[in-house]
C-alpha positions as CSV (number, residue, x, y, z in Angstrom):
1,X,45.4,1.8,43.5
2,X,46.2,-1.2,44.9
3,X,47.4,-2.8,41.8
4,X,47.1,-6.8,43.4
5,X,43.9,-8.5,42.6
6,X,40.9,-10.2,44.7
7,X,43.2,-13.8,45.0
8,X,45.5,-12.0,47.2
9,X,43.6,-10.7,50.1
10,X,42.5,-7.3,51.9
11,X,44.8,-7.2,54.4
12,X,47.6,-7.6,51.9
13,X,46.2,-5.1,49.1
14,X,45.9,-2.7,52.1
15,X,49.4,-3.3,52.8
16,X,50.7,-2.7,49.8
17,X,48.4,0.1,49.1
18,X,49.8,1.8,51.9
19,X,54.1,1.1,51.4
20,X,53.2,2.5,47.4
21,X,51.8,5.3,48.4
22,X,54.9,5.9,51.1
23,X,57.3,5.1,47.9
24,X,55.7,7.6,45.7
25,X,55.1,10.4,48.1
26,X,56.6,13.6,47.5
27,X,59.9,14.7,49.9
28,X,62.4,17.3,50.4
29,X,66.0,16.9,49.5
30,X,67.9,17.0,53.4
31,X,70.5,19.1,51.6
32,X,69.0,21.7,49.2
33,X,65.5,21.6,50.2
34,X,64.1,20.8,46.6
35,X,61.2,18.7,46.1
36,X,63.1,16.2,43.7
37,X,64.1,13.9,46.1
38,X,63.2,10.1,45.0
39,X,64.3,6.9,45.1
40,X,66.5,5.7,42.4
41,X,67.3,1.8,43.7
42,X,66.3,-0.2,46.8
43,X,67.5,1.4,49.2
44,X,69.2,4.8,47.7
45,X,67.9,7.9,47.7
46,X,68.8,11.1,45.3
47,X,67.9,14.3,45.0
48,X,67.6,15.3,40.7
49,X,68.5,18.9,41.6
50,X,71.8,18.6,43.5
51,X,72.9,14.9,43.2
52,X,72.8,14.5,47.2
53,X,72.5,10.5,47.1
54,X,71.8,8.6,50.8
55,X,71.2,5.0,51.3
56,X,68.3,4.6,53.9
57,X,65.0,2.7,54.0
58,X,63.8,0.1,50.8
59,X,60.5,2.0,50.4
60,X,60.4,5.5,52.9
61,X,63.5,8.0,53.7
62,X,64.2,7.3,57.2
């Protein structure tokens, strides 16, 4: 999953392996509760259900 290949490293594959798996993760809107809460841009965070939209972190929900 770590989507880099051998030229760049283990330490760095592991890094990004871990910050996409962070991005991708599943969360709970802080307002409705749902389970549709992504990111939609660096940095901005909605929820598909109600619209709630938060800037926080680039690639987790702070």
């Amino acid at each position: 999953m770590s989507g880099l290949g051998a030229k760049y490293g283990a330490t760095v594959r592991k890094r990004y392996t871990r910050i996409y798996r962070e991005l991708k993760a599943k969360r709970n809107c802080p307002s409705c509760g749902s389970r549709r809460f992504s990111r939609s841009a660096v940095g901005v965070w909605k929820c598909g259900k109600c619209g709630y939209t938060v800037a926080s972190g680039a690639y987790t929900f702070a």
